[in-house]
N, C-alpha and C positions, 0 to 999 in steps of 0.2 A: 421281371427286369424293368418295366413300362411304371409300375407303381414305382420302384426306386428312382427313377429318372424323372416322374413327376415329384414326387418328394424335395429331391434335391433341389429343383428348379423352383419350388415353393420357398426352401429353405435359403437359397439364395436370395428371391427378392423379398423377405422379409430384412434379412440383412442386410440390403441396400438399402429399403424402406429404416431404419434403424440406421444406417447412416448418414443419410440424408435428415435426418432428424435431429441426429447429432451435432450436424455441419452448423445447420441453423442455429443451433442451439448455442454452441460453441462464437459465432458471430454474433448474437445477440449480447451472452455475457460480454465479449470480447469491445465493443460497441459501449456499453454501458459503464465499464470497466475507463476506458478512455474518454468519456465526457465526467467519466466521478475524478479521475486525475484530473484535467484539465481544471476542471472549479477549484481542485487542491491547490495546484500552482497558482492559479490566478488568486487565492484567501494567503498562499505564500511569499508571493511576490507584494502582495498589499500589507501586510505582517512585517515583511523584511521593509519597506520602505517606511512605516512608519517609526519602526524600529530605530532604524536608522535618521531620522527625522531628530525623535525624543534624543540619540546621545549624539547629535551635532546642536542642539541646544543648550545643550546640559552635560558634557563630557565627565566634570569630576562626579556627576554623580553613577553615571553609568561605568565609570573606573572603581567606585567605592562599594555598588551593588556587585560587581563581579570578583572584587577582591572577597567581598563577604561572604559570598556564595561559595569562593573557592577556601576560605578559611571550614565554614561549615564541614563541606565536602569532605577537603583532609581532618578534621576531628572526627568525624562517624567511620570515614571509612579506614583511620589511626586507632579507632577504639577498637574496633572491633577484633582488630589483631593481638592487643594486648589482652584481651577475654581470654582468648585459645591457650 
């Protein structure tokens, strides 16, 4: 009965020890995870404002690139329908 009760008491703190490993583990990704978003936001907030910069400059072109874009778009994805 004595080896059973040691056993389990092993098998328990291996299991904490494994948890505890995990936790850290877990905070780390968790940590790294939120300063790689944070640089996203901050390359998207600089993206959008420049963006935004170029078509208050320049509006009819930034109306002619999206009209064209969206001409594009509905031909490929109009074609593709008439194949089937």
């Amino acid at each position: 009965m004595r080896n059973t009760s040691l056993g389990n008491k092993k098998f328990e703190e291996a299991l904490e020890l494994l948890n505890e490993a995990g936790r850290e583990k877990v905070k780390e990704v968790l940590e790294d995870t939120k300063e790689t978003l944070q640089g996203g936001e901050e390359k998207i907030k600089k993206t959008f404002g420049e963006v935004e910069e170029a078509v208050q400059k320049n509006p009819l072109m930034a109306l002619g690139t999206a009209a064209l874009g969206a001409l594009f778009l509905g031909y490929f994805l109009g074609s593709s329908k008439k194949d089937k």
